[in-house]
ROTORLUM-690657 format. One record per residue (C-alpha): x, y, z. Coordinates in steps of 0.2 Angstrom, whole numbers, plus 5000, padded with zeros to 4 digits. Each point is the difference from the previous one (the first is absolute). Last residue first. Layout:
N
- px	py	pz
- X	Y	Z .
...
# end
This chain:
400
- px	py	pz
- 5761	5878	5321 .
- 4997	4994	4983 .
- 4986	4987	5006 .
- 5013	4988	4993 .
- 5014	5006	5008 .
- 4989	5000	5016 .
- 4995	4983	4999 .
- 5017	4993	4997 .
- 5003	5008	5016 .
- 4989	4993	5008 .
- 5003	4981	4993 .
- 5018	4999	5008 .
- 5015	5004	4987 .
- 5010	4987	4987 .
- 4987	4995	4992 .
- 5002	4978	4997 .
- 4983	5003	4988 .
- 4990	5010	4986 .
- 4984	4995	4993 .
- 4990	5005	4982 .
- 4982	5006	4996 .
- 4995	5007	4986 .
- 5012	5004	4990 .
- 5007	4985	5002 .
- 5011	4991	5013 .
- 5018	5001	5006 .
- 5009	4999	5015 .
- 5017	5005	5008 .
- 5009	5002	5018 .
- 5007	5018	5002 .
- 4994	5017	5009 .
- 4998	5013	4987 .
- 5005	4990	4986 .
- 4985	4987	5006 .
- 4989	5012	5005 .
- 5001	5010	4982 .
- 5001	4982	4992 .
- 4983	4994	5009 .
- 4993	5017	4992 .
- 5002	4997	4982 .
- 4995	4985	5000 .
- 4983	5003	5007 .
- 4999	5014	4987 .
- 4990	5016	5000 .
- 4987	5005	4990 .
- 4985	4993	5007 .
- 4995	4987	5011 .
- 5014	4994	5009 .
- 5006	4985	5010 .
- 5015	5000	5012 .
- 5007	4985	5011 .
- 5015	5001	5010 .
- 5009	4988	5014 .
- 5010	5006	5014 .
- 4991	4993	5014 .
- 4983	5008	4992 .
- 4996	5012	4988 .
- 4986	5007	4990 .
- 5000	5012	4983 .
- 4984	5003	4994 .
- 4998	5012	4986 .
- 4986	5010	4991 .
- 4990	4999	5016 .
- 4982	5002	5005 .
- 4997	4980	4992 .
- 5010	5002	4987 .
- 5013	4989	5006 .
- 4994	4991	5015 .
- 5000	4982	4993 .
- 5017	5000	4994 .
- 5004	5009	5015 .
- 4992	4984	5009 .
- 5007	4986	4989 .
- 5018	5007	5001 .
- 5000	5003	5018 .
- 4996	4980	5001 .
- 5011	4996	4991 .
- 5014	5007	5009 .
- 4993	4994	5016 .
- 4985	5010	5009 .
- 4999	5000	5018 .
- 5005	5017	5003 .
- 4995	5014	4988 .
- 5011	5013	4998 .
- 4996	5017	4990 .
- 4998	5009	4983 .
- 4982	5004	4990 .
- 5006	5013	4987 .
- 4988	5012	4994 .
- 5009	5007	4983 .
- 5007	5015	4992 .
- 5017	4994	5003 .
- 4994	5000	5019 .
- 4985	5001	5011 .
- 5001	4991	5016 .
- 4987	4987	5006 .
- 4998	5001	5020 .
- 4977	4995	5002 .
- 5006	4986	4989 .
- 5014	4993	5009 .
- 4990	4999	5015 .
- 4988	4989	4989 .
- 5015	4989	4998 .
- 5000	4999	5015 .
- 4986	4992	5009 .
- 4997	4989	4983 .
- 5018	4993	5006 .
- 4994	4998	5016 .
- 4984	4990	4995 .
- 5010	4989	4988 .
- 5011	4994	5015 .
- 4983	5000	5012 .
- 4995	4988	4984 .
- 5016	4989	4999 .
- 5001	4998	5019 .
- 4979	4994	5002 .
- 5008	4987	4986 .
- 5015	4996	5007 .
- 4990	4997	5017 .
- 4989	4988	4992 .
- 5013	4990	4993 .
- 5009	4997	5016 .
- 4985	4996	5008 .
- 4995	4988	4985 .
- 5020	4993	5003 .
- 4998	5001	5017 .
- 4983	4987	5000 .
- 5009	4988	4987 .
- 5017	4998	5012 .
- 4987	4995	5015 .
- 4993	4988	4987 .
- 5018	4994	4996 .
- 5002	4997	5017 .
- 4984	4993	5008 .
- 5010	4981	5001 .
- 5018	5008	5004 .
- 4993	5005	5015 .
- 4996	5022	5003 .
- 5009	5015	5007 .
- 5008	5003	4981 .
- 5016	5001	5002 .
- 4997	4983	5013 .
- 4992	4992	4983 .
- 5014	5006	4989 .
- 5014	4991	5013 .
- 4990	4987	5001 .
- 4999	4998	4980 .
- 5018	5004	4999 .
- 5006	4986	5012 .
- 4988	4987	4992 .
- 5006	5004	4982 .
- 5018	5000	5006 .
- 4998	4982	5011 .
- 4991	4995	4984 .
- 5014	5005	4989 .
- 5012	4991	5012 .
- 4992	4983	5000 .
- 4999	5000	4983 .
- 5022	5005	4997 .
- 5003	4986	5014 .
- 4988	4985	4990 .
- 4990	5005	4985 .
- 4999	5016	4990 .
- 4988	5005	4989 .
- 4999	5010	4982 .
- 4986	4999	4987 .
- 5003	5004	4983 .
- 4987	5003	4987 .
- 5005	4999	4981 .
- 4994	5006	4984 .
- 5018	5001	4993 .
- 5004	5011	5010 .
- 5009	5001	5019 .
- 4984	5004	5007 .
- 5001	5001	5020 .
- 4991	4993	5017 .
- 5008	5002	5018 .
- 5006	4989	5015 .
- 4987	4987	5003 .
- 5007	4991	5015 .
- 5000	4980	5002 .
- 5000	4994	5018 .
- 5008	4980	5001 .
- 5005	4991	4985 .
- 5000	4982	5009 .
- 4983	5003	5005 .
- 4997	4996	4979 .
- 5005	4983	5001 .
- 5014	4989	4992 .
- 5009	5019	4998 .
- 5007	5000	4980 .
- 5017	4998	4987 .
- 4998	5010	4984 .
- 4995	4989	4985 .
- 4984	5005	4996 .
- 4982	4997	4990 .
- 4988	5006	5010 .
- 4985	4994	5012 .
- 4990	5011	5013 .
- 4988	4997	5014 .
- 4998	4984	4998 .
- 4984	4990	5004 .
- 5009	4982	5004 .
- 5018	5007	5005 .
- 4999	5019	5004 .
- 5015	5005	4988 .
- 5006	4992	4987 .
- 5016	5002	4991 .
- 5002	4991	4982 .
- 5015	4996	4994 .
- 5002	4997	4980 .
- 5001	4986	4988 .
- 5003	4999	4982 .
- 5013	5013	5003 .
- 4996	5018	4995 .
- 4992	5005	5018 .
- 5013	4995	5011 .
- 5007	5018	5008 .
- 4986	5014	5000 .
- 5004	5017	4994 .
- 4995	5002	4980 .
- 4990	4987	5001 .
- 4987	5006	5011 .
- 4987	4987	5006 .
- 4986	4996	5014 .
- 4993	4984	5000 .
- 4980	5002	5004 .
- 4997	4997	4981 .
- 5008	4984	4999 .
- 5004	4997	4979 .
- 5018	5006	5006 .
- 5002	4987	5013 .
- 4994	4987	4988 .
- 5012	5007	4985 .
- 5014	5001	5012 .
- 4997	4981	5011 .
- 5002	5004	5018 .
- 5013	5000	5011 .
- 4997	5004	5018 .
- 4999	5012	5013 .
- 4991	5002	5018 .
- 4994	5014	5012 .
- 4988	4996	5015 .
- 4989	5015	5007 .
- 5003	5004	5019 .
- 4984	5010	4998 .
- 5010	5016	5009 .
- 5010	5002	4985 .
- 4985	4997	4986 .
- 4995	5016	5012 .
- 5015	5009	4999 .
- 4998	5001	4982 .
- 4981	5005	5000 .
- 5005	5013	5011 .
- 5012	5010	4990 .
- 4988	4996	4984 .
- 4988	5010	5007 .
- 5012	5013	5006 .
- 5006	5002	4983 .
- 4979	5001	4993 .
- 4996	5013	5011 .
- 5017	5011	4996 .
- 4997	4998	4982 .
- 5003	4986	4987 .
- 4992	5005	4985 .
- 4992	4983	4993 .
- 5006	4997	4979 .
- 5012	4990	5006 .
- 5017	4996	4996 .
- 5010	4995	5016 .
- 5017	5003	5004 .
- 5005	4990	5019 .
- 5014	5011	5009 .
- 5010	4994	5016 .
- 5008	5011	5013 .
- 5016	5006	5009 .
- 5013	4983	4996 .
- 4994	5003	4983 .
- 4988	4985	4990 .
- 4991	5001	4983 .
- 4985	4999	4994 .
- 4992	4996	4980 .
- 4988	5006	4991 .
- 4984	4989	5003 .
- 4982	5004	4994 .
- 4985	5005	5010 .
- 4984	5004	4988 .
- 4991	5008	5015 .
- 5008	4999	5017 .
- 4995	4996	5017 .
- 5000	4982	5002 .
- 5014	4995	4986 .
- 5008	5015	5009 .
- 4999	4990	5017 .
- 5010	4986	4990 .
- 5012	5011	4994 .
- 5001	5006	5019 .
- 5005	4982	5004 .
- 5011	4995	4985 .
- 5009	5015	5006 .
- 5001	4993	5018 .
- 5006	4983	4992 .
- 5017	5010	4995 .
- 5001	5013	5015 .
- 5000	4985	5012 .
- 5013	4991	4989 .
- 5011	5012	4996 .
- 5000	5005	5021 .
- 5004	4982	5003 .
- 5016	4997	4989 .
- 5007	5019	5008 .
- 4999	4993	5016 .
- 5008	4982	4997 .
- 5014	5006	4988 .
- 5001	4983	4991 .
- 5017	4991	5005 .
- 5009	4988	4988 .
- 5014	4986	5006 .
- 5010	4998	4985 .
- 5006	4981	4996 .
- 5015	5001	4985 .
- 4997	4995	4982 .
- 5007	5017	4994 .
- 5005	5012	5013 .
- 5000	5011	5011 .
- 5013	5004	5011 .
- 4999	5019	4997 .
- 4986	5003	4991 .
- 4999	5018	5004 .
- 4987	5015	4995 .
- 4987	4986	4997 .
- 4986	4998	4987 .
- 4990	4984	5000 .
- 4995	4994	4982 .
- 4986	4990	4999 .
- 4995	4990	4984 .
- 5017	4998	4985 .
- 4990	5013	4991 .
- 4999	5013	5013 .
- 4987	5002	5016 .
- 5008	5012	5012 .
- 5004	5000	5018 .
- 5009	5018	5009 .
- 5015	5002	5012 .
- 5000	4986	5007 .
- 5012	5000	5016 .
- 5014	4988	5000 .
- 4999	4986	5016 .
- 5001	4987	4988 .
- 4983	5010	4993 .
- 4993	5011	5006 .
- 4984	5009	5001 .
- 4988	5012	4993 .
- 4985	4994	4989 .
- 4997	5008	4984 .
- 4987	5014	4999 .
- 4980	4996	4993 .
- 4991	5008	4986 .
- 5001	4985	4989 .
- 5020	4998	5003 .
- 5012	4999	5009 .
- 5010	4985	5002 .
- 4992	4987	5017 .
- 5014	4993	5009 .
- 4996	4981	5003 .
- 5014	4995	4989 .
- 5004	4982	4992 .
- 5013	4995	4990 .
- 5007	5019	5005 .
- 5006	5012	4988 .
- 5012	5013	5005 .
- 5003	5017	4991 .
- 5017	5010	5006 .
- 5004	5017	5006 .
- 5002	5017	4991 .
- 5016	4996	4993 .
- 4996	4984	4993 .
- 4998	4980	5006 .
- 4988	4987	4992 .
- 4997	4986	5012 .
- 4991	4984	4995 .
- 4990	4985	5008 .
- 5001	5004	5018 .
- 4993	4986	5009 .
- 4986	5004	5012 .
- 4997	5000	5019 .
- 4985	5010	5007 .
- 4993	5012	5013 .
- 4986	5010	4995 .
- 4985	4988	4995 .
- 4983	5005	5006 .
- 4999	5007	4982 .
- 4998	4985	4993 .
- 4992	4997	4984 .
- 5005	5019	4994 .
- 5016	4998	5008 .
- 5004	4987	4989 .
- 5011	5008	4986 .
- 5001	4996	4984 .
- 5014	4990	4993 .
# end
């Protein structure tokens, strides 16, 4: 049989007769004439519980209906009266975090363009709803549909189910479908979940258990956005203890920034924008007294070229600059009042020539001298990891 905690979820203590009991290693697999234990499946876990006092390990749906799957059967048996349990707290999360998704669809239905369904599912951390939309969900639009949630919360709103007619609920346009998730959609009828009553605020085919009214979900958080492919969207909340901790999170951290910054967490983020063009500006006045120095003294290095191998040679340190960066400024110097440039800084070495000698050349005369290794061009070439401070590379290479 199937089960009935669809129909009923205010159920959780029952009496049913045991109708078959198949016994292996791993445990055994007991079939009730009548079980309020909703099986996994649609997105949504299996109930917890016991049964005859033996805890259920996990609820399926098999070929014979619903099988309940115990690690001990131990007085169980065929034809015999079993008082059942349903694991009260974890029966009422499901079914806040179940009609808490058809909620947010519902606010996506408001928000998104071309919304399709791809399915949820239910961890004792968080809830996920897929969409497929062709709307990019960004941070505006999650906080939008945060709010929305909590406010069909806050209206109290009614929520009902019922069977309808397949084909008639399929032809409704404001039914919301996925058969690749959703229990009950191949029969010639299928449940149909409302909820707002007379101007609903969502309707979907399911056959997960639900709240009878939306204040019974209590605060939803949005967690996070992801794409898991397939051209989907997923959004991420949490409902119950886990909601109520992320917005304790949220709230602490956003104190906690405000104070930082001398200011409430209403004027926050524009405090945060006014440092970040302060900030900005100060790299920028930093970068051109940077640029200024190194102008400073390079054209020091000018006015003390020595000539060697027939050559003026331009040779010094230059703060400031990384090995890149020594590379693009001897490259640029070459040949301008010096044959050769050769500039260190922090252990790195950059050499460009203009004229009979090479580049390469050099960096492996520094590098055998003192260690470390490079290469390059003719032209210009770098050398790194030397094995002695940048003045004395300096005077090797001034040929001191």
């Amino acid at each position: 049989m199937a089960t009935l905690a669809a129909a009923r979820p205010d159920v959780l203590a029952f009496e049913a007769s045991v109708e078959g009991v198949e016994r292996s290693a791993d445990g055994a697999a007991v079939r009730l004439a009548e079980s309020y234990f909703y099986p996994e499946g649609g997105g949504q876990p299996a109930d917890r519980g016991t049964i005859a006092g033996q805890p259920v390990e996990h609820v399926r749906t098999g070929e014979d209906g619903v099988v309940h799957l115990l690690e001990s059967a131990d007085g169980i048996e065929p034809g015999a009266t079993v008082a059942c349990q349903v694991d009260e707290a974890f029966r009422s999360y499901c079914m806040r975090a179940h009609t808490a998704s058809h909620v947010l669809y519902g606010a996506g239905r408001r928000l998104l363009e071309e919304l399709g369904y791809g399915g949820f599912g239910i961890t004792p951390e968080k809830v996920r709803v897929d969409f497929t939309t062709s709307t990019e969900i960004d941070d505006a639009t999650l906080v939008e549909l945060e709010r929305l949630v909590n406010r069909v919360v806050w209206e109290s709103r009614p929520v009902s189910w019922e069977e309808q007619d397949r084909e008639e609920a399929l032809a409704r346009e404001a039914v919301a479908f996925n058969t690749k998730t959703e229990e009950g959609v191949t029969g010639e009828t299928v449940r149909v979940v409302t909820v707002g009553g007379e101007e609903p605020w969502d309707v979907a085919a399911c056959g997960g258990t639900h709240v009878s009214n939306t204040r019974e979900i209590g605060p939803v958080s949005v967690l996070e956005r992801s794409n898991p492919g397939e051209g989907l969207t997923r959004v991420e909340f949490a409902v119950g203890e886990p909601g109520i901790e992320r917005r304790t999170t949220e709230k602490r951290a956003a104190l906690d920034v405000a104070r930082e910054l001398g200011t409430n967490v209403e004027s926050a983020v524009e405090e945060l924008r006014r440092l970040r063009e302060e900030r900005d500006d100060l790299r920028s006045e930093l970068s051109a007294l940077q640029d200024d120095l190194v102008e400073a003294r390079i054209a020091e290095l000018r006015e003390a070229t020595v000539e060697r191998d027939g050559g003026q040679w331009l040779v010094g340190t230059v703060e400031r600059l990384d090995a890149n960066g020594l590379a693009d400024r001897a490259q640029a110097l070459a040949g301008d009042g010096a044959d050769v440039v050769a500039l260190v800084n922090d252990g790195a070495l950059a050499v460009a020539t203009a004229g009979d000698a090479d580049a390469g050349d050099i960096v492996d005369e520094v590098t055998g001298e003192f260690g470390g290794g490079g290469g390059g061009s003719p032209t210009v070439a770098q050398g790194g990891g030397l094995g002695a401070d940048d003045e004395q590379v300096v005077a090797f290479l001034r040929g001191a």
